[in-house]
Each structure stands twice: as C-alpha cells, then as structure tokens.
DRENKEDREN-325014 format. One line per 2 residues: their letters; for each residue x, y, z of C-alpha. Coordinates in steps of 0.2 Angstrom, whole numbers, plus 2048, in hexadecimal, padded with zeros to 3 digits. Example, Ala and Ser with C-alpha at 12.3 -4.5 7.8 and 13.67 -1.06 7.14 Angstrom:
<pts>
AS) 83E/7EA/827 | 844/7FB/824
</pts>
This chain:
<pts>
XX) 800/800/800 | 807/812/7FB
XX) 80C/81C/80B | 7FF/828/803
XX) 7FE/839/811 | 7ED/836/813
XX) 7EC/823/812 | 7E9/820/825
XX) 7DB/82E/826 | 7D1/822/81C
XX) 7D4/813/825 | 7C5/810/831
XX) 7CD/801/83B | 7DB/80F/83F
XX) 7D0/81D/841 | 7C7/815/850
XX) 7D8/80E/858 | 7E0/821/856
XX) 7CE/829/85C | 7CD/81C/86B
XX) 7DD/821/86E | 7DE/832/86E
XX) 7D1/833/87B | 7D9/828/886
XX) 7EA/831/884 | 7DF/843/889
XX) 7D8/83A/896 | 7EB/836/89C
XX) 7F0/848/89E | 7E3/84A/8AC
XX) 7EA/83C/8B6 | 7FE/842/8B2
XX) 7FB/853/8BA | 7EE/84F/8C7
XX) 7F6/83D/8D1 | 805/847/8D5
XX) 7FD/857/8D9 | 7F2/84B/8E4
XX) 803/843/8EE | 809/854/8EE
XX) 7FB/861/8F3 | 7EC/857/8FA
XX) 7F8/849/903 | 805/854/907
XX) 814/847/901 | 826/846/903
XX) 832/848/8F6 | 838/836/8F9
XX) 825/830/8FA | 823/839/8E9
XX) 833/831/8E2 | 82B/820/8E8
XX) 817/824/8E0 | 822/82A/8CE
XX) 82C/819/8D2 | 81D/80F/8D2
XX) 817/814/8C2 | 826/80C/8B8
XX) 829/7FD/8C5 | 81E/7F3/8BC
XX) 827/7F2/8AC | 837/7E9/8B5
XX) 82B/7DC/8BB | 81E/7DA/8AC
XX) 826/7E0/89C | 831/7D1/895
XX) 823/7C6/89C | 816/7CF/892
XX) 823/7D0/885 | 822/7BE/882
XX) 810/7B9/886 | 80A/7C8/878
XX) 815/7C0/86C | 80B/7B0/86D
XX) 7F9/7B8/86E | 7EE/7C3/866
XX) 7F1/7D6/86B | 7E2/7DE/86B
XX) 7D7/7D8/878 | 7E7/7DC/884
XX) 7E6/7EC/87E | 7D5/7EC/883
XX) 7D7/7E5/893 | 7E2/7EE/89A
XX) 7DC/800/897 | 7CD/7F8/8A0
XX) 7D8/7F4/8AF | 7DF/805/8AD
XX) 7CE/80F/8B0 | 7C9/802/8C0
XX) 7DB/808/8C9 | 7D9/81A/8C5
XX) 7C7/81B/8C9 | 7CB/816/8DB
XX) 7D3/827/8DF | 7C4/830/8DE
XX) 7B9/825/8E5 | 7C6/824/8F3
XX) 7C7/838/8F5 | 7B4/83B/8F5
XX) 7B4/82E/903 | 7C1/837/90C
XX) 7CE/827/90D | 7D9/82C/901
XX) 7ED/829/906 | 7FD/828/8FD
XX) 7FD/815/900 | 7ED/814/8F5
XX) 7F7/822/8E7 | 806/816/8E7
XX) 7FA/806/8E6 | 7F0/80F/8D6
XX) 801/813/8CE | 808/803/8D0
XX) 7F7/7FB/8C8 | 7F5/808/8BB
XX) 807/807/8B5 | 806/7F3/8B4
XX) 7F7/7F4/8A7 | 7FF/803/89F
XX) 812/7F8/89D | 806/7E9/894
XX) 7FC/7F6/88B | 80B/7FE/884
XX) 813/7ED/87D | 805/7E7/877
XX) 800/7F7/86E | 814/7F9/866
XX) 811/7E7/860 | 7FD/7E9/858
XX) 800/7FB/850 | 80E/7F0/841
XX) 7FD/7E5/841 | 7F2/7F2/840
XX) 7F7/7FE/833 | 806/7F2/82B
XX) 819/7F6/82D | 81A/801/81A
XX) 80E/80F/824 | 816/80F/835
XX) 81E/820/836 | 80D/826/831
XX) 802/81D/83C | 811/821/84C
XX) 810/835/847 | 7FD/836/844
XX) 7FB/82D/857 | 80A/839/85E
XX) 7FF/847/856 | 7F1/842/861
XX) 7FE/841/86E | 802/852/86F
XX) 7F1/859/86A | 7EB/852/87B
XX) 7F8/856/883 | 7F6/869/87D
XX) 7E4/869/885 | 7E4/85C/890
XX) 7F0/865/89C | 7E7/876/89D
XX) 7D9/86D/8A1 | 7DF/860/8B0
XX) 7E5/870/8B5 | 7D4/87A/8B7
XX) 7CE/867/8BC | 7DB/865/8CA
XX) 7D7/877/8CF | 7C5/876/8CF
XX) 7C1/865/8D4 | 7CF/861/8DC
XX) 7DF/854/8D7 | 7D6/845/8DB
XX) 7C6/847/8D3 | 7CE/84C/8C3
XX) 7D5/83B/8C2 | 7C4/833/8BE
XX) 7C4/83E/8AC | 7D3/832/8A8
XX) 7CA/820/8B0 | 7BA/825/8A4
XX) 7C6/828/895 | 7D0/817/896
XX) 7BF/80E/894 | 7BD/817/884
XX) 7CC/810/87D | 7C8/800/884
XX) 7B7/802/87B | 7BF/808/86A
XX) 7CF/7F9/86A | 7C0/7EA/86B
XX) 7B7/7F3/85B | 7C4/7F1/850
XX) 7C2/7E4/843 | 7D4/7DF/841
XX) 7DA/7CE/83A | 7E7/7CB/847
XX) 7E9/7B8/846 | 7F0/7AF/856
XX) 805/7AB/855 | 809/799/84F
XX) 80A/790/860 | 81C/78E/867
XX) 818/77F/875 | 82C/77B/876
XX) 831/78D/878 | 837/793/888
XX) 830/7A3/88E | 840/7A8/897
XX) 849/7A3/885 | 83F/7AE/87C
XX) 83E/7BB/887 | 854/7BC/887
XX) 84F/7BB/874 | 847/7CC/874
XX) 854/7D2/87F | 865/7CD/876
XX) 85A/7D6/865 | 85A/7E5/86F
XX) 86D/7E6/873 | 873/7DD/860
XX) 86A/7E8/858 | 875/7F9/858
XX) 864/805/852 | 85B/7FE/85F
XX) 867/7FE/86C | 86A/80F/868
XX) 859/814/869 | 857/80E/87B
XX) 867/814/883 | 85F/825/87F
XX) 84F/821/885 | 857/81C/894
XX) 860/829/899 | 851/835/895
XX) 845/82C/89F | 852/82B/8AE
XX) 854/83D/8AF | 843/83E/8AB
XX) 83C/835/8B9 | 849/83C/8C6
XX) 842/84C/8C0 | 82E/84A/8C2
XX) 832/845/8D5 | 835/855/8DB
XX) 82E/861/8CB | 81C/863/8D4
XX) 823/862/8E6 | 82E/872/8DF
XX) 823/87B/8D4 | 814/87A/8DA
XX) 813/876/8EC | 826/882/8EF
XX) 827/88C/8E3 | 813/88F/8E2
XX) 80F/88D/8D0 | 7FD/889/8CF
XX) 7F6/87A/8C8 | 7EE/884/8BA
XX) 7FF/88A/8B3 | 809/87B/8B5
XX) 7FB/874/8A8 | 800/883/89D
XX) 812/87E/89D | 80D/86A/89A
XX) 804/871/88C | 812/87B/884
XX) 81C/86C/883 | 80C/864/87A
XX) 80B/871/86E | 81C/872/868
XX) 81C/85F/867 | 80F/85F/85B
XX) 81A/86E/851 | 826/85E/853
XX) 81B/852/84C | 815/85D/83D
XX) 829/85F/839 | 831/84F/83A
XX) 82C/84A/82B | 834/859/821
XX) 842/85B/82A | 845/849/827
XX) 845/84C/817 | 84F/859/816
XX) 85D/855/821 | 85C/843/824
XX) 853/837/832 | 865/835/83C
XX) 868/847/83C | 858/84A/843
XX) 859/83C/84F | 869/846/855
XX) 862/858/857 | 852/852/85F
XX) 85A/84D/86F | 865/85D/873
XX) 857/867/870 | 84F/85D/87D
XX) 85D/85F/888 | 85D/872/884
XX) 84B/871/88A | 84C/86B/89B
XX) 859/874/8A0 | 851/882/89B
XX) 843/87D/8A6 | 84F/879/8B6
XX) 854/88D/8B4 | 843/891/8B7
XX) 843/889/8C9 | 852/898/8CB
XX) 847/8A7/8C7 | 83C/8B2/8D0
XX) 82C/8AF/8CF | 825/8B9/8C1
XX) 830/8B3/8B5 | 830/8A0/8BB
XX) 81E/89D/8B0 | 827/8A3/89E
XX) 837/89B/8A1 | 82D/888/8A6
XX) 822/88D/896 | 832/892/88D
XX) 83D/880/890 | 829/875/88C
XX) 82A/87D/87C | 83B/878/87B
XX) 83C/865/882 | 82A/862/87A
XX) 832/866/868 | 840/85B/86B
XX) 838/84B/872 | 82B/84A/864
XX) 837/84A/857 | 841/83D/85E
XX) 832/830/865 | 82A/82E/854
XX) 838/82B/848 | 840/820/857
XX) 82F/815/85A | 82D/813/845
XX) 841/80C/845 | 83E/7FE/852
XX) 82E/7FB/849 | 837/7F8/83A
XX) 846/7EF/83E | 83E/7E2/849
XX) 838/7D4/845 | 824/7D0/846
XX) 827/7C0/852 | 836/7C8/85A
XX) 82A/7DB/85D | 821/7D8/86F
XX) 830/7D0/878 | 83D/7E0/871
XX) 830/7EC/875 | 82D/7E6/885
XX) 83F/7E4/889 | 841/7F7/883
XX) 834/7FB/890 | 83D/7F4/89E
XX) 84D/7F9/89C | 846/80C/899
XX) 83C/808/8A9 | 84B/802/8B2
XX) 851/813/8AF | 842/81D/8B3
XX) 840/814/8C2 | 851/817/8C9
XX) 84F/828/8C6 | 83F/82B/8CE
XX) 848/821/8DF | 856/82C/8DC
XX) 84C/83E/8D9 | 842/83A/8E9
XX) 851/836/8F3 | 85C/846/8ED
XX) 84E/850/8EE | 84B/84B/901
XX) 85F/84E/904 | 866/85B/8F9
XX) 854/865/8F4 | 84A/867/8E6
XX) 852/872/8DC | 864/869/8DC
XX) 85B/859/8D7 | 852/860/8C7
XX) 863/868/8C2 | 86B/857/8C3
XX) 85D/850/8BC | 85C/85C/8AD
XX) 871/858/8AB | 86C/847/8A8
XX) 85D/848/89B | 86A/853/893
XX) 874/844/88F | 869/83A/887
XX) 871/83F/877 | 87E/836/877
XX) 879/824/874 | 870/828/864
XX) 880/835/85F | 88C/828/85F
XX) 882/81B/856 | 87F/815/845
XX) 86D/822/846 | 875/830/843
XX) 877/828/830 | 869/824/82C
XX) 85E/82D/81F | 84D/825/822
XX) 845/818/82B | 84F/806/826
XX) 845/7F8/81D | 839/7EE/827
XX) 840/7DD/82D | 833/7D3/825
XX) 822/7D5/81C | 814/7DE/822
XX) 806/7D5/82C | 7F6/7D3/825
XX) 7E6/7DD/824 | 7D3/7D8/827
</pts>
C-alpha cells in the first residue's frame, strides 16, 4: 500500500484505535497533574514519600515487562489492550471514591500507582506490538506521528484543564476524568475488526529462553541499543526530576496548579510543532541528523526549566513556559522517528519480547531516579536535585551521538513482511 499522506485518515479500523486513544491519552493528563498534586497538597508528602509514589509508577515494568513480553508474543494483542485499560480506570477510580469518603492516604496513592502502572507496562507492550498489525510495517511512521499528534494535542488542553479541575474540584476528584476516559479506549480497542490471528503455538519454548531472546535483540542490535541508552538516561533524570518538581513549584515556590497546567501545556504545543516538522526536516537534513539535534534541544529545555526554580517570582512562570516549549520540541521529534526504527528493524515474532525488554530497562532507569530524586531531595533540597537531575537528562545525547543513528537517512527496511489485514 502507498504511504499516501492521507491513507490512514481513511482507514476506519485505525480511526477508532487513534480516536479511542486520543481520549484516553486526554484523560491521562488529568491524572499526571492531579496524583501528585494529591501526595503533595492534600496529603502533605515528603520528598522521599513522593520519590517512592513516582517509583511505583515504573516498578511494575521490572517485574511484568519481559513476562508480558513473552506471553504477548504467543497471543492475540487486542483483547490485552482491552483489558488492561479496563483495569486502569478500576485503580484510578478508587482515589476519588476514597477522598469523598474521607479515607484517602498516601498508602492508597502508592497502592493506585503501583496497580495503574502494572496495566499501563502490559498495555504499552501489547500496543507497540498490535500498531505493526494494525496499520502494517510500510505505514508505521505515519500511523506513530498521527498517534503522537493526538499526544500532544491532549496534552496542549488536557493540562489547562486538570489544572482548573485540580483547582476547582480538588486533586483527587480530578482523577476520576481519567478512570471514565480509559473505559473509552477499552470500549474503542474491542470494536475494532482486526484479523489478528493467534502465534503458531511454541509448546517446547521456554519462556525464560525467549524472554533472554528479546533481550540479547536489544543489546546486538546497535540501532536499538542505541535508542534505549538514550531513553534511559532521559527517563532517569526524568523521573529524579518529577519527585521533587511539584514539592518545589508548587507547594515551595507557590505556583498554582492552574499555571503549572499552562507550562505542561507549552511543552504540548511545541511537541506538536515537533510532530508537524519531523517529517520535513527529515527530509531535508536526514533521520540521524535529526535524531541527534532532538536530544540537545531537549537537554537545552530542562535546563532552562531548572533556572526558573532560581528566579524571583514573577519571572519563574515565563521562564517554566520558556524551557516546556523548549523540551516539548525536542522529545517529540525524537519519540516518533525512534518508535518507527524499532518497529521496523524488529522482527514480527521477536516485537513483544524487545519491546518489553526496552520497557524495563527504561523503567529500571526511571525507577532509580525517582528513589534517587526523593532521597536528594530530602537531604540536599529541592532545588540542587532538579539541577542534577536536569545535568543528567542533558546527557541523553550521547548514546544516539556516538551510534550508527546519526547516519542514517530514513527509517531502515522492515525486517520482514507486513502482517495481514481484515
């Protein structure tokens, strides 16, 4: 089929995954400004207790992602995708039910993110592995920039919103917007009329075998490899980072909830500005040279962001506004063109378990950081930890700058044939 611009637009099977989809990932913003404004402001955490609720959103990978890995590879992925978006909303609607009731503690925030991020580290491999299914491997930078176009048009008004939510109705109760909109893509993903036959059965495979198989892929193979070292070093500064950025900005520093939706919106907007672009600037400079740029502007970004934890005041709302434009640009134009290449040079039978061994090796990261963010926090303050925090995400170039990506001119050939279409 001809990569033709508007050739997914008419897809309906792909319209109801993408629209189903979009909600849930609007829905999300709610819940990624409001749980830690709830830990923060209504609980009154700790910077170690909010380095342990971010921790808990990634553990679950180190525990369930090669596992998942290996079980998707021998089943069919929708109906997981299904499922656990289902599982997602039960966890998150117990927050507010909990608040109204007045029982609501960090023990319970900590329990919903361990739960949520569970579902969400299953739902994330299953989904990597259905979208080559779904749309086949010719269209996947397409069908990866049209979903991280959604992306970051909820994310532009999804924060303004929690924002107002989380002022209005509180943290807590804003979480249940994001509970009602995972059912909607649970609803859309078991519409879709997809011919997504089951994997030949393997009965004298092991799973630990296959699931060393998906890793050893990961580390031969130099794009991929690559690819995840900056992810993990992104993600580790990242994590280490969002431990102590509401404690600081918000709760210290006094920015309201309102703004700081403002400022996750920025980033939204010029990640869609990112999304728009990578396609020309591909083309005009090459996939590798984009690859290489997109992480140092990200870097630029956050440290741009840390400065504004060092200004009075009135100036500290445009310079956070400032570094979101900045950092938004430079993720977007890295995550598509990155998720497209591990598409691509993958093998079908070979997709869930390297996609799940990518999740945990980026979670390993995230997790440490988030340990590590709440425990500097606690000793050496706020401020310090999101300087060395930004320091780090500022590296992340370097695993894709001294790689065979920064050659590259487009997305490689796919490592075997598309799947097939109902």
């Amino acid at each position: 089929m001809s990569e033709d611009h508007r050739g997914l637009l008419r897809d309906p099977e792909f319209l109801k995954f993408w629209g189903g989809q979009s909600i849930s990932v609007l829905g999300s913003q709610f819940t990624l400004l409001a749980l830690p404004i709830a830990a923060a402001v209504t609980l009154r955490a700790t910077p170690a207790e909010m380095g342990v609720l971010t921790a808990l959103q990634f553990a679950p990978a180190l525990l369930l992602s090669l596992p998942a890995g290996v079980w998707l590879d021998r089943t069919r992925r929708r109906p997981v995708l299904v499922v656990t978006q289902v599982a997602s909303s039960v966890a998150l609607a117990t927050v507010p039910l909990a608040a109204v009731a007045h029982v609501l503690s960090i023990g319970q925030l900590w329990a919903v993110a361990f739960l949520a991020g569970s579902a969400f580290t299953v739902f994330v491999v299953a989904q990597v592995s259905f979208v080559p299914t779904l749309v086949g491997r010719e269209r996947l930078v397409e069908a990866n920039a049209r979903y991280q176009t959604s992306f970051t048009v909820a994310a532009l008004i999804g924060p303004g919103l929690a924002g107002a939510a989380v002022q209005v109705l509180t943290a807590p109760i804003a979480i249940a917007v994001d509970a009602a909109s995972f059912l909607v893509g649970a609803a859309t993903a078991g519409w879709l009329h997809v011919d997504e036959s089951a994997p030949e059965p393997a009965p004298r495979r092991h799973a630990v075998r296959e699931a060393a198989e998906g890793l050893a892929l990961l580390w031969r193979q130099p794009l991929v490899r690559a690819i995840t070292g900056t992810l993990m070093v992104a993600n580790a500064g990242g994590s280490m980072a969002t431990a102590v950025f509401v404690l600081l900005f918000v709760s210290e520093i006094g920015v309201p909830p309102a703004q700081l939706g403002l400022v996750f919106a920025a980033a939204s907007l010029s990640s869609l500005v990112g999304s728009v672009l990578i396609r020309p600037l591909q083309r005009r400079v090459g996939l590798g040279r984009v690859m290489v740029l997109a992480p140092m502007v990200l870097g630029a970004g956050v440290l741009v962001r840390a400065g504004a934890a060092f200004t009075h005041p009135p100036v500290t709302f445009p310079v956070l506004v400032a570094g979101g434009l900045i950092l938004g640009f430079g993720l977007m134009t890295y995550n598509v063109p990155q998720q497209a290449i591990r598409q691509a040079v993958i093998p079908d039978r070979l997709l869930g378990r390297t996609a799940a061994g990518v999740t945990l090796t980026v979670y390993a990261a995230s997790v440490a950081g988030a340990f590590a963010g709440g425990l500097l926090g606690q000793a050496a303050g706020l401020r310090p930890t999101l300087l060395v925090a930004s320091a780090i995400m500022a590296l992340c170039v370097l695993p894709t700058a001294l790689s065979p990506l920064r050659a590259l001119r487009d997305v490689p050939a796919a490592a075997t044939a598309p799947a097939g279409r109902g």
